[in-house]
LOLUMGU-180660 format. One record per atom (N, C-alpha, C, CB): residue in three letters; x, y, z. Coordinates in steps of 0.05 Angstrom, whole numbers, padded with zeros to 5 digits, always signed. Glycine has a CB too. Layout:
AlaXYZ
...
# end
This chain:
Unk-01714-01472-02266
Unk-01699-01451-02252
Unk-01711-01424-02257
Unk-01669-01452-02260
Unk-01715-01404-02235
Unk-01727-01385-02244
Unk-01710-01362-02253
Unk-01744-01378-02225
Unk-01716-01337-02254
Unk-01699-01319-02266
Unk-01708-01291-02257
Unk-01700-01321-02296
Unk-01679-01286-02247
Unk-01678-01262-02231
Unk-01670-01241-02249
Unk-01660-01264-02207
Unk-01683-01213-02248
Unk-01683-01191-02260
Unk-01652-01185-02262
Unk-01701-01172-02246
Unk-01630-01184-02231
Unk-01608-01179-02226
Unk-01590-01203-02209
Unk-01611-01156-02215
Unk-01570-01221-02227
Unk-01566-01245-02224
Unk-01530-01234-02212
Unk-01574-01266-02255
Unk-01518-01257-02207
Unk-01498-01258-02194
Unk-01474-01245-02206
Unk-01495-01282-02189
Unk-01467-01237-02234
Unk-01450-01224-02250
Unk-01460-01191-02243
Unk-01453-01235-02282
Unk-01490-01186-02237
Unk-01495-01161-02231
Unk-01484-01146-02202
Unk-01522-01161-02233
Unk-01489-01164-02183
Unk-01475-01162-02158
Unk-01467-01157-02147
Unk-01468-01163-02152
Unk-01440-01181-02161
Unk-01413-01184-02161
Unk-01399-01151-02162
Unk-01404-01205-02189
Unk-01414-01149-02193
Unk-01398-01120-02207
Unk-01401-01099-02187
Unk-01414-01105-02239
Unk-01421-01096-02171
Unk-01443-01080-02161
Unk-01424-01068-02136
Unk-01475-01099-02152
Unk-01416-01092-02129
Unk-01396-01087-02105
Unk-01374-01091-02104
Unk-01399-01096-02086
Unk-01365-01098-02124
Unk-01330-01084-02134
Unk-01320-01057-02138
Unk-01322-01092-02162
Unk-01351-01044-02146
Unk-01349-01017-02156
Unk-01344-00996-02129
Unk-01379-01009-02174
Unk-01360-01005-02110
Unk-01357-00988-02090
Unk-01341-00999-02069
Unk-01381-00981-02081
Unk-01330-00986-02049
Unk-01320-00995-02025
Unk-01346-01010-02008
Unk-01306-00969-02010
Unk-01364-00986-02001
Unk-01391-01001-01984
Unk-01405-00989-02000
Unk-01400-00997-01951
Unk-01430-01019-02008
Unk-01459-01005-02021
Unk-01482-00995-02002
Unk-01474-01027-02040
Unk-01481-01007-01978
Unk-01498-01010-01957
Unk-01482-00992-01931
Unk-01503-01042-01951
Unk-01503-00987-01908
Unk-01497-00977-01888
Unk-01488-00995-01870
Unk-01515-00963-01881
Unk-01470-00999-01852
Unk-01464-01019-01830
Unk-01482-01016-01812
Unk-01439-01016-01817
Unk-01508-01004-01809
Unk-01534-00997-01797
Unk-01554-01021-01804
Unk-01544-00966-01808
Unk-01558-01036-01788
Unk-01575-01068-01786
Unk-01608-01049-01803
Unk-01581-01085-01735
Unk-01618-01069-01818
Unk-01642-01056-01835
Unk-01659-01042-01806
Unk-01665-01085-01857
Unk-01674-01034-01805
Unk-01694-01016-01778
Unk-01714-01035-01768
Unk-01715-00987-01790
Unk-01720-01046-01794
Unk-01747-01072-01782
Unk-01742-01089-01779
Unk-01767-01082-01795
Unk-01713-01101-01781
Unk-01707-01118-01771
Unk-01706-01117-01741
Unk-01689-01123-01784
Unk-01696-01096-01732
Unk-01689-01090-01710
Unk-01707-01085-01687
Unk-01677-01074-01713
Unk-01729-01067-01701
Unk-01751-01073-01688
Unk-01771-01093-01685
Unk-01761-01059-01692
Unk-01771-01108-01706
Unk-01782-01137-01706
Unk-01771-01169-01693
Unk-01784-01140-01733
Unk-01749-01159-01699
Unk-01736-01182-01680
Unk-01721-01170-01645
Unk-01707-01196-01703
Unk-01725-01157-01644
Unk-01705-01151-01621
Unk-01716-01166-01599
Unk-01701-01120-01614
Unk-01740-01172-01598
Unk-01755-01178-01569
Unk-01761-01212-01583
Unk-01792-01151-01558
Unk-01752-01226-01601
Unk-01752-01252-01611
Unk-01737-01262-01580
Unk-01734-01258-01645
Unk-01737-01291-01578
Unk-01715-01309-01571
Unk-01696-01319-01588
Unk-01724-01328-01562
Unk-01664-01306-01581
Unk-01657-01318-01595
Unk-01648-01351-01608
Unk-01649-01307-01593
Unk-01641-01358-01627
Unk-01638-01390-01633
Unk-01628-01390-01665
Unk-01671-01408-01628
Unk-01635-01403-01684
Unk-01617-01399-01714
Unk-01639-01389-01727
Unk-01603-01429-01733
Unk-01625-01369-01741
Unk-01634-01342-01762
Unk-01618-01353-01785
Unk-01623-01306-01753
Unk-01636-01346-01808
Unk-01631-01350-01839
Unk-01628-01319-01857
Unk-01660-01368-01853
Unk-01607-01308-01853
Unk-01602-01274-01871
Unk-01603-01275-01897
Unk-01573-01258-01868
Unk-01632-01274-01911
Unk-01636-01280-01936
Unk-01627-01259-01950
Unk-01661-01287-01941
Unk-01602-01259-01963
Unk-01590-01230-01987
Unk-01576-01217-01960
Unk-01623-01202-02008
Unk-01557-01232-01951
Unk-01540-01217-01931
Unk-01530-01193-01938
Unk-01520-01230-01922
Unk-01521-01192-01959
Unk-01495-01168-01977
Unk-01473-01165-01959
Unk-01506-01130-01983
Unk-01468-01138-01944
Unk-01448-01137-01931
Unk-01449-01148-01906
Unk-01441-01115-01931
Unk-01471-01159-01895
Unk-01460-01176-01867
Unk-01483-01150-01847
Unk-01411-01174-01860
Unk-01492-01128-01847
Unk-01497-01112-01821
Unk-01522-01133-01811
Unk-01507-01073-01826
Unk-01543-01139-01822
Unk-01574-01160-01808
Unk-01548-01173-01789
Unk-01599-01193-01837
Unk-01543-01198-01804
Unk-01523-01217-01795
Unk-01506-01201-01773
Unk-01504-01228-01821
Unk-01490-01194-01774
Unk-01474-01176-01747
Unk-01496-01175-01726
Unk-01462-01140-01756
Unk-01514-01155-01732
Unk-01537-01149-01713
Unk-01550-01175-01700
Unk-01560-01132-01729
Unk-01559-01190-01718
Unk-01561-01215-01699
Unk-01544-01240-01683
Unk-01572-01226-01711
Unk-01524-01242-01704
Unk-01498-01248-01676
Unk-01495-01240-01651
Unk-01475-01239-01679
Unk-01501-01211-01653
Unk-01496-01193-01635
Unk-01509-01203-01602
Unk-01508-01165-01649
Unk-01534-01202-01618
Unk-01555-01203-01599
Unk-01560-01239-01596
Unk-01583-01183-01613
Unk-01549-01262-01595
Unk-01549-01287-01594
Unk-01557-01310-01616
Unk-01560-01289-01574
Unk-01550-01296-01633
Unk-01559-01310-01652
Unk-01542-01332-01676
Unk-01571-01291-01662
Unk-01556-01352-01681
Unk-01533-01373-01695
Unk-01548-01364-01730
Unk-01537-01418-01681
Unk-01527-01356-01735
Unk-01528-01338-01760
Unk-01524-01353-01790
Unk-01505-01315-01757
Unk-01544-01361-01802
Unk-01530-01370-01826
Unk-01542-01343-01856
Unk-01540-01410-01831
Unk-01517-01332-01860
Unk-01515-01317-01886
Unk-01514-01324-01916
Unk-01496-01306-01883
Unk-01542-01315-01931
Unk-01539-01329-01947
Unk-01538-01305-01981
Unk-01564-01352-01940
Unk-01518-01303-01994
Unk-01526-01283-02013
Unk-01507-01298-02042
Unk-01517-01246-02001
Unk-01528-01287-02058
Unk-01515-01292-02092
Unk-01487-01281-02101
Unk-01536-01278-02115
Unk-01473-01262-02078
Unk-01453-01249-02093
Unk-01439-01258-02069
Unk-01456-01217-02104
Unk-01404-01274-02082
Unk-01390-01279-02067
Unk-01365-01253-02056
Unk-01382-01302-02078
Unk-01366-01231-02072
Unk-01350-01211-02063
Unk-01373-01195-02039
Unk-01338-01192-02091
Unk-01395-01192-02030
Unk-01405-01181-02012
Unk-01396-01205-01987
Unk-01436-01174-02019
Unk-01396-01236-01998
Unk-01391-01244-01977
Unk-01366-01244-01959
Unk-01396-01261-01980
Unk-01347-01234-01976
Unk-01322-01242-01975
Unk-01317-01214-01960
Unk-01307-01250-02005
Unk-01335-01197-01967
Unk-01331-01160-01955
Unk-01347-01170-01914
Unk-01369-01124-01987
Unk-01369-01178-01919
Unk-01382-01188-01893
Unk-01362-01202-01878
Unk-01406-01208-01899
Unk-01357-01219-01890
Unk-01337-01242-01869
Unk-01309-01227-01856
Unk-01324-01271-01892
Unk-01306-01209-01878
Unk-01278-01195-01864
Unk-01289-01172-01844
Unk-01255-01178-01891
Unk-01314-01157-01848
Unk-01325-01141-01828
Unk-01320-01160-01802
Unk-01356-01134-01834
Unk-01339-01179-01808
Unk-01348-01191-01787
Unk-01318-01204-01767
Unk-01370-01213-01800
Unk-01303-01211-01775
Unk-01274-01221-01764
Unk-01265-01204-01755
Unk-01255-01231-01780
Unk-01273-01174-01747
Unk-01264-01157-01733
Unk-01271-01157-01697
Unk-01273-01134-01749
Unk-01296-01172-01700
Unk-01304-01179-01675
Unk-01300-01224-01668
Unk-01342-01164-01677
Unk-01288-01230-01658
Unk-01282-01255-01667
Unk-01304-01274-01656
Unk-01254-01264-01658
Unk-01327-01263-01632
Unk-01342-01274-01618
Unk-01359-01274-01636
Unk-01347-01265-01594
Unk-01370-01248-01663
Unk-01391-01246-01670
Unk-01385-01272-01702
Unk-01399-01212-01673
Unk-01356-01264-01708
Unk-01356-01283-01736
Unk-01366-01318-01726
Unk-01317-01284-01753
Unk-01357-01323-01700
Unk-01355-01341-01689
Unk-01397-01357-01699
Unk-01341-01328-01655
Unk-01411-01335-01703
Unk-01434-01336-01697
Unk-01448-01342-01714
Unk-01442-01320-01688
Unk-01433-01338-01744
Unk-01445-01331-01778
Unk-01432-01348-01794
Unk-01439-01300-01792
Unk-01442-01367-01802
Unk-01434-01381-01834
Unk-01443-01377-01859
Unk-01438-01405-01837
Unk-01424-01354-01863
Unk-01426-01357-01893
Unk-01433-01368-01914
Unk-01417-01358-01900
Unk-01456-01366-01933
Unk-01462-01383-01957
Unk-01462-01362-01977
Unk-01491-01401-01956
Unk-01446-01376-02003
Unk-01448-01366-02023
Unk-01476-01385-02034
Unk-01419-01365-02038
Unk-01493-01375-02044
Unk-01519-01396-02055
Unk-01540-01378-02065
Unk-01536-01417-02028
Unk-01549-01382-02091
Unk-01572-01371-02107
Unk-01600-01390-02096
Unk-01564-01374-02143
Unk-01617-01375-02076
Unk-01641-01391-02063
Unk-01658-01386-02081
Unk-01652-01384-02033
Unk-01662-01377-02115
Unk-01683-01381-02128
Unk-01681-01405-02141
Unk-01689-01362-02145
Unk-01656-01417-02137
Unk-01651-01445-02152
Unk-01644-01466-02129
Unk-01624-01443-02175
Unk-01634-01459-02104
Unk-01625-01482-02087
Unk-01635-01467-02061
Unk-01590-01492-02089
Unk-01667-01482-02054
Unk-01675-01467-02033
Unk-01665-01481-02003
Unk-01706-01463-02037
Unk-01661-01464-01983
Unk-01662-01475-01959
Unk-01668-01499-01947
Unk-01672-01464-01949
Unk-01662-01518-01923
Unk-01674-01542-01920
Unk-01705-01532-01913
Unk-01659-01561-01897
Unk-01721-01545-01913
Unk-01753-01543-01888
Unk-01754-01537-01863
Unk-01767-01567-01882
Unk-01759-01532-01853
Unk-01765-01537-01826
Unk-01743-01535-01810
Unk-01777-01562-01821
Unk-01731-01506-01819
Unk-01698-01511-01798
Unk-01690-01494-01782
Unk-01671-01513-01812
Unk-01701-01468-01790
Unk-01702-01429-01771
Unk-01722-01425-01749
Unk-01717-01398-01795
Unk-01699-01412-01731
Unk-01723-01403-01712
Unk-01734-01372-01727
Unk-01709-01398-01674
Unk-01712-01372-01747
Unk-01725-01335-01750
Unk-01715-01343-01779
Unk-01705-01298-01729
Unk-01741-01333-01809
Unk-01726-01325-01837
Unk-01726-01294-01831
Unk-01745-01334-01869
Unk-01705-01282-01847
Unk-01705-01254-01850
Unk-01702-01247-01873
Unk-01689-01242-01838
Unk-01720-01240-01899
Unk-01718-01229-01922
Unk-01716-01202-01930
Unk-01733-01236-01931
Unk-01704-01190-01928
Unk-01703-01150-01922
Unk-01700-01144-01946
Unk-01675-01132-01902
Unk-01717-01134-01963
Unk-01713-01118-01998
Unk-01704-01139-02012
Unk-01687-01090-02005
Unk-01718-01159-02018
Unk-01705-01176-02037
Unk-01731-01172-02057
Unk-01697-01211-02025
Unk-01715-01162-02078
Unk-01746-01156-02097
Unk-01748-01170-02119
Unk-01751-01127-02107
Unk-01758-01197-02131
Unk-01762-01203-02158
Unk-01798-01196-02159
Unk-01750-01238-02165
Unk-01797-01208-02195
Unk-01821-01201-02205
Unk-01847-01220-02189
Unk-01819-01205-02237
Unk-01865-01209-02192
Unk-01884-01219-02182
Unk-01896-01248-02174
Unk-01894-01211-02193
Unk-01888-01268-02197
Unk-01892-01308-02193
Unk-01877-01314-02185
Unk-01893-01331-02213
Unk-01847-01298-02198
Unk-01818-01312-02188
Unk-01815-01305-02150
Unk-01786-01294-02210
Unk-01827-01293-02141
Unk-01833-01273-02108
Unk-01843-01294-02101
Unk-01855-01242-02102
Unk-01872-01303-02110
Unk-01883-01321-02099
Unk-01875-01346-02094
Unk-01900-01321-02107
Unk-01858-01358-02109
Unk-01845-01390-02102
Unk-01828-01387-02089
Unk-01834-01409-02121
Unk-01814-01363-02095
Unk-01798-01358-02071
Unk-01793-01357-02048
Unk-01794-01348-02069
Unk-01813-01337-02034
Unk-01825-01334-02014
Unk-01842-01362-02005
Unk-01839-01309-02018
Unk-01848-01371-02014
Unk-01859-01403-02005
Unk-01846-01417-01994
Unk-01866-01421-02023
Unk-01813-01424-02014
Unk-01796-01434-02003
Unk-01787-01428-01981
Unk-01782-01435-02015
Unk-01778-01405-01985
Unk-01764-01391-01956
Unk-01785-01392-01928
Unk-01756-01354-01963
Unk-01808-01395-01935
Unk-01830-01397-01910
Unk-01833-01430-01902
Unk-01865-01384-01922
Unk-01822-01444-01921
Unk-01827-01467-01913
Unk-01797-01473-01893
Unk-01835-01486-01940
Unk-01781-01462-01892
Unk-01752-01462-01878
Unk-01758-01458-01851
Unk-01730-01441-01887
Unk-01780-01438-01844
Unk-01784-01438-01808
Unk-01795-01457-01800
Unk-01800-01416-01794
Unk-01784-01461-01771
Unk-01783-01484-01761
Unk-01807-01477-01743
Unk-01757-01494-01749
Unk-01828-01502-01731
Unk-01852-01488-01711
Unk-01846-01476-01704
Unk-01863-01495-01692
Unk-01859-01453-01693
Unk-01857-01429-01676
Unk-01843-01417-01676
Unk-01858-01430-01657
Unk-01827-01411-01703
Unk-01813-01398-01713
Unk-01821-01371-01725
Unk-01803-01412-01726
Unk-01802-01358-01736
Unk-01813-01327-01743
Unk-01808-01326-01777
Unk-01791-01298-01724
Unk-01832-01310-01789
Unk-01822-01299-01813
Unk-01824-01270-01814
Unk-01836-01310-01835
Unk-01798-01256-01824
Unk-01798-01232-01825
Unk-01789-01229-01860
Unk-01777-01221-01799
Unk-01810-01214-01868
Unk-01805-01196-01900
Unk-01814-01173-01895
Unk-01821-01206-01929
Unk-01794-01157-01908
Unk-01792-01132-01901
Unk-01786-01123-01944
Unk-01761-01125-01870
Unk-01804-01110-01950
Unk-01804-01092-01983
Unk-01800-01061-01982
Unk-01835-01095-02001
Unk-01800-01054-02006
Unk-01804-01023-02012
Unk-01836-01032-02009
Unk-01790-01006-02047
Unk-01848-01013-02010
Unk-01880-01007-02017
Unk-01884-00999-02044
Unk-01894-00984-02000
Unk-01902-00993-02054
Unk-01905-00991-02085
Unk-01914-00947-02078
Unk-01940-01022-02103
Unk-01928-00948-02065
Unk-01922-00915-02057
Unk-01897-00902-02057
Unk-01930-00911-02031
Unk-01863-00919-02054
Unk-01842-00909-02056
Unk-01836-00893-02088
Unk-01824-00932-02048
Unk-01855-00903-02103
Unk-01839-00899-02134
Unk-01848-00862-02130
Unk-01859-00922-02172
Unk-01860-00855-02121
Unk-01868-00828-02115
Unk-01865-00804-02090
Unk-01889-00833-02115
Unk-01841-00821-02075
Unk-01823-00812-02056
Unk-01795-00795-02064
Unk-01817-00836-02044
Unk-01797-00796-02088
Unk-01768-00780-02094
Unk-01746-00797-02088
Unk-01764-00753-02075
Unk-01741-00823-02081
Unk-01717-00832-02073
Unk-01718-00863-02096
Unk-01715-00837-02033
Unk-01679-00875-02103
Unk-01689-00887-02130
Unk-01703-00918-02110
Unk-01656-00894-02161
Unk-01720-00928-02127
Unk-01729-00956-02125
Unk-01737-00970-02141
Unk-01744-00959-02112
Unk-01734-00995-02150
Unk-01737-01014-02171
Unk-01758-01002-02183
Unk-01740-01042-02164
Unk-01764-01001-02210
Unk-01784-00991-02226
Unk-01798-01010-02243
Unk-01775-00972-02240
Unk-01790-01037-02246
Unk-01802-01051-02254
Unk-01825-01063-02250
Unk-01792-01059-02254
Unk-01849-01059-02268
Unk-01873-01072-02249
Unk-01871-01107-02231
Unk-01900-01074-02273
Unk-01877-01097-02207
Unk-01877-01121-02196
Unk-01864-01126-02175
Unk-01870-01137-02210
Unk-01838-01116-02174
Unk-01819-01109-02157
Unk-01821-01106-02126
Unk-01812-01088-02167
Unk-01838-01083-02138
Unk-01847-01067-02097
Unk-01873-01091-02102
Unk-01865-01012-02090
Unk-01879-01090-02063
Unk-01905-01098-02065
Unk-01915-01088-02036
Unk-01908-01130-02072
Unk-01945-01099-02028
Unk-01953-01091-01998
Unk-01954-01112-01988
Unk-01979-01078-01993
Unk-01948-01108-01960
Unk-01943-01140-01944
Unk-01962-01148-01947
Unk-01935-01147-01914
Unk-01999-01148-01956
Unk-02019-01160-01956
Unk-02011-01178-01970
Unk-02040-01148-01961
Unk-02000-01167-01999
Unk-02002-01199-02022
Unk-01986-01216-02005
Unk-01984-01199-02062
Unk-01956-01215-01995
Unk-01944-01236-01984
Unk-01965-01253-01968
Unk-01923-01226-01967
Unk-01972-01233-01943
Unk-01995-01247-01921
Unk-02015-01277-01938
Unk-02024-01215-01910
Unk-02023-01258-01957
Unk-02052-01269-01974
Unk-02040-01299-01978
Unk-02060-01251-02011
Unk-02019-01301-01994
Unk-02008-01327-01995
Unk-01996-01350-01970
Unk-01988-01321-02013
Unk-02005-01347-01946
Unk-01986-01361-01928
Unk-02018-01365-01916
Unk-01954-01343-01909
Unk-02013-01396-01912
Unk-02041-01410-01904
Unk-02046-01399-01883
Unk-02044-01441-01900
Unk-02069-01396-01872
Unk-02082-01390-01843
Unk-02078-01422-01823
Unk-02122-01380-01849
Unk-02080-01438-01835
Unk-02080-01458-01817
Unk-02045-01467-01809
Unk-02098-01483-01833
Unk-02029-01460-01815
Unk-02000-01465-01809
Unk-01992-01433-01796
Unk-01979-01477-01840
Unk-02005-01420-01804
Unk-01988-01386-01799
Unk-02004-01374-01778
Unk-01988-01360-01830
Unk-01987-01356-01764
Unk-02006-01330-01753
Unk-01996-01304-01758
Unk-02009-01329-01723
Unk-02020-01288-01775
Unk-01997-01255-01776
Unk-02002-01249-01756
Unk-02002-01226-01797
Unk-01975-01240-01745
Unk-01969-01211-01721
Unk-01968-01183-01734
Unk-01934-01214-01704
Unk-01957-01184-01754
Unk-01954-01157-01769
Unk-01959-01154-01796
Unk-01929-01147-01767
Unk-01967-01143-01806
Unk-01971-01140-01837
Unk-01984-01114-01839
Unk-01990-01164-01851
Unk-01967-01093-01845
Unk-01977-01059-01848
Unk-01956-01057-01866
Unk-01976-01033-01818
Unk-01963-01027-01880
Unk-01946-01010-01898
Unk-01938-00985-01876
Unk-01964-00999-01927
Unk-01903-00989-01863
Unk-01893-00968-01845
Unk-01882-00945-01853
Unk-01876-00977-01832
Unk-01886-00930-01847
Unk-01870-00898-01859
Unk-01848-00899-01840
Unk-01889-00862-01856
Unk-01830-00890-01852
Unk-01795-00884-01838
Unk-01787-00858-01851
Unk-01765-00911-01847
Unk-01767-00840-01837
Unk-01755-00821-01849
Unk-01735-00834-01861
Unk-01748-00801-01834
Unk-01727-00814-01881
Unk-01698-00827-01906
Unk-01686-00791-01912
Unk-01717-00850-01952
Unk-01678-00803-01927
Unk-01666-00767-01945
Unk-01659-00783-01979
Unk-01620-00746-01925
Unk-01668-00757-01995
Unk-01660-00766-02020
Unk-01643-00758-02031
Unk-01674-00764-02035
Unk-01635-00770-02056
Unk-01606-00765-02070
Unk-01596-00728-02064
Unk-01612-00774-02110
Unk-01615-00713-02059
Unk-01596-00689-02054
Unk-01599-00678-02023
Unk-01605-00664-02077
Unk-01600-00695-02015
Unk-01603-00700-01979
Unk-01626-00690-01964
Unk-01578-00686-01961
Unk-01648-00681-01981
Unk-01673-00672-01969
Unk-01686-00694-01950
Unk-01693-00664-01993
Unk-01690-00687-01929
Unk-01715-00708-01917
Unk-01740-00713-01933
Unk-01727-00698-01889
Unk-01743-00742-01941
Unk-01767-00751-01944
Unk-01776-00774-01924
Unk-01769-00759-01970
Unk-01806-00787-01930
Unk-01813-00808-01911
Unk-01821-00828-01941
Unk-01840-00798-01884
Unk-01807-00857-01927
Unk-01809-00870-01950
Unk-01828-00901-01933
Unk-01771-00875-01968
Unk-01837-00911-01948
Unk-01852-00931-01932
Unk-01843-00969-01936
Unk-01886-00925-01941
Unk-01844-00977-01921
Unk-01836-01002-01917
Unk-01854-01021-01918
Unk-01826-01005-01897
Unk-01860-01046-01927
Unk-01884-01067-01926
Unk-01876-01088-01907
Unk-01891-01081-01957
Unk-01885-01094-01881
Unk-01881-01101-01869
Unk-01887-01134-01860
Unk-01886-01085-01861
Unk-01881-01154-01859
Unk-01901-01170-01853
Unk-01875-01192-01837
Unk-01923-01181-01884
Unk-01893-01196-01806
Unk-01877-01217-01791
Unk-01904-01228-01789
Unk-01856-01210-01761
Unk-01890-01260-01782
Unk-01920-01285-01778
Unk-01899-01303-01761
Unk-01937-01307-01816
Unk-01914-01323-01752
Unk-01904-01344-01735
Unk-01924-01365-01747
Unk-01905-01338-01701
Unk-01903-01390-01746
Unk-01915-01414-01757
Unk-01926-01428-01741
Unk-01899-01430-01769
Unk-01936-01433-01740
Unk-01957-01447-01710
Unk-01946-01484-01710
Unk-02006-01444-01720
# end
C-alpha cells in the first residue's frame, strides 16, 4: 500500500474546518480540455466538493466521484441535490485510489486535477488511473508546475510534489497513447493579499488509441 503525504484524517479535518475549501468554479482546464470531448462516463479523481463533477453532469456526463474524504463527499452530494437532474448524474465514492484502484478499461474521460503525491508513489498511480480509460478515451492531468514555488501563491513544497506534464507524458507508452496536449499553461490567480499574479499549470491530455 502506498503512502500519501496527506491521508484521509487530514482531509476530513481539512473540511470540517471550513465551510468551502474550494471555489464552486469547475478547475479551468478542465473546462477547456474537456468541453469539446463527447460526452459518455467520466472518473473525478479527488472530487472534494463536487464543482469538476457538477460541471460535467452538467454538460452530459455519467459522473463517477471519487475522493478520500467522506465529509467533502457528503458537502458535494448535498451541493449537488440542489439540482436533481445533475445529482441524478454523479455517484459518489468514498475510496482511497492509492490502495483500491479503479476497474481497467472503463472511462470515456479520467480527470486528475492537483492531485499531488511524491514522485514513485505519482507514478503507480497515474498508471493505474491511465489504465481505467477505456479506447478512445481521454486522459486529462492537470498539476501545479514546479515554477509555482516562485509565484508568490502557497503550493506544496515538498520535493516532488509539483511536476511538468513532460514526466507524466514520458511514462505513458507511445504505442497505446496519443499526446494531444502536454505544455506548462500560465493562468491569472491573485495571491494571499489579492495581488494579481500568473501561476502556471502542467498540462497533459492524451487519448488511448
Amino acid at each position: 500500500m502506498m503512502t500519501v503525504p496527506f491521508g484521509e484524517a487530514f482531509w476530513d479535518e481539512r473540511y470540517r474546518q471550513h465551510g468551502s475549501v474550494w471555489s464552486r468554479s469547475p478547475n479551468p482546464q478542465l473546462v477547456a480540455e474537456a468541453a469539446g470531448l463527447r460526452p459518455g462516463s467520466a472518473l473525478d479523481v479527488g472530487s472534494g466538493e463536487g464543482a469538476d463533477s457538477t460541471w460535467l453532469a452538467r454538460h452530459g456526463w455519467r459522473v463517477t466521484a471519487v475522493d478520500i474524504s467522506s465529509v467533502a463527499l457528503a458537502r458535494a452530494a448535498a451541493r449537488a441535490a440542489e439540482d436533481a437532474e445533475v445529482a441524478g448524474q454523479i455517484t459518489w465514492a468514498h475510496q482511497d485510489l492509492t490502495s483500491s484502484p479503479p476497474p481497467a478499461g472503463t472511462f470515456d474521460l479520467v480527470s486528475v486535477q492537483f492531485m499531488h503525491v511524491p514522485a514513485p508513489e505519482r507514478t503507480a498511480l497515474y498508471q493505474r488511473l491511465a489504465a481505467a480509460v477505456a479506447p478512445g478515451g481521454t486522459l486529462l492531468i492537470v498539476g501545479h508546475h514546479p515554477t509555482d514555488l516562485g509565484a508568490g501563491v502557497p503550493r506544496p513544497s515538498s520535493p516532488g510534489l509539483l511536476f511538468a506534464a513532460e514526466e507524466i507524458a514520458a511514462d505513458l507508452d507511445p504505442e497505446e497513447w496519443e499526446i494531444l496536449v502536454c505544455e506548462a499553461r500560465p493562468r491569472p490567480a491573485e495571491d494571499p493579499a489579492g495581488n494579481p499574479v500568473t501561476v502556471t499549470d502542467s498540462v497533459l491530455r492524451a487519448r488511448r488509441k
